[in-house]
C-alpha positions in Angstrom: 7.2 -5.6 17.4 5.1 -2.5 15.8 2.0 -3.9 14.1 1.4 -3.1 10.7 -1.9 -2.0 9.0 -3.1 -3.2 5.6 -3.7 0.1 3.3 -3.7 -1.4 -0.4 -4.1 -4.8 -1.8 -3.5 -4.5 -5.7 -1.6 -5.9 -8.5 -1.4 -2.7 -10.1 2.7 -1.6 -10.0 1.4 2.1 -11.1 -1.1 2.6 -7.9 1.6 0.9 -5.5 4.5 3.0 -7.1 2.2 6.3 -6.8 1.4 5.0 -3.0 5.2 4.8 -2.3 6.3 8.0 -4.0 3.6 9.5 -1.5 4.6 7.6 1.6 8.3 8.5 1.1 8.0 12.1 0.5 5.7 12.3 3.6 8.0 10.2 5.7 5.7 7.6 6.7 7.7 4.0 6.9 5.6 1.3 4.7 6.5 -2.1 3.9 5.3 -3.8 0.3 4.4 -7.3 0.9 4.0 -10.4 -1.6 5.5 -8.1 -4.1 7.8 -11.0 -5.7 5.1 -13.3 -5.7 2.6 -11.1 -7.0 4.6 -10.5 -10.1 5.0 -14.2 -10.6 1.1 -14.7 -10.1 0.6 -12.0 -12.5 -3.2 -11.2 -13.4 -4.8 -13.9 -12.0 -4.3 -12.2 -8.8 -3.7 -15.0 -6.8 -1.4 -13.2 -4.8 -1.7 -9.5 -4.5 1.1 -6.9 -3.3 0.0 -5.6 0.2 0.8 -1.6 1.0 2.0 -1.9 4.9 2.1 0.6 7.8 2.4 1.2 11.2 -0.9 0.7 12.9 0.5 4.8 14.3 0.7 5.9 10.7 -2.6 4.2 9.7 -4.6 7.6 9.9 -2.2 9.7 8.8 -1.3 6.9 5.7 -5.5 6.9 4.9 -5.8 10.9 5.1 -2.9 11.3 2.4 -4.1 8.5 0.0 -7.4 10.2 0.5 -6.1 13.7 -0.4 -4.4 12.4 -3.4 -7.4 10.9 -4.9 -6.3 7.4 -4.4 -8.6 6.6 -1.5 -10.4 4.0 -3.8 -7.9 1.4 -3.7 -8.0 1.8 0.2 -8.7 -1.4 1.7 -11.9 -1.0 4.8 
């Protein structure tokens, strides 16, 4: 089982549907968790959607966000 590191923790659907669009063109697998519950916690952020990647695609996942002026929302 690959591990998986933790790029983005945010309740904001435009940041984490501006993280995917870049992830997918750029071929790097991620996984959205606590997306479902997220929504249902709303913003009281409770529960935050978690961006998701391969502890290999980690630096390469950073570098992109970085490049795209997202690197804020990166989590340390």
């Amino acid at each position: 089982m690959r591990q998986m590191a933790e790029l983005v923790r945010t309740n904001d659907l435009s940041v984490i549907s501006a993280i995917e669009g870049l992830l997918a063109e750029a071929d790097i697998p991620y996984t959205v968790a606590d997306r479902d519950i997220s929504t249902i916690s709303g913003s009281i952020d409770a529960v935050q959607a978690r961006v998701l990647v391969a502890d290999d695609d980690e630096a390469e996942a950073r570098e992109l966000l970085t490049d795209a002026a997202l690197g804020d929302w990166l989590r340390r």
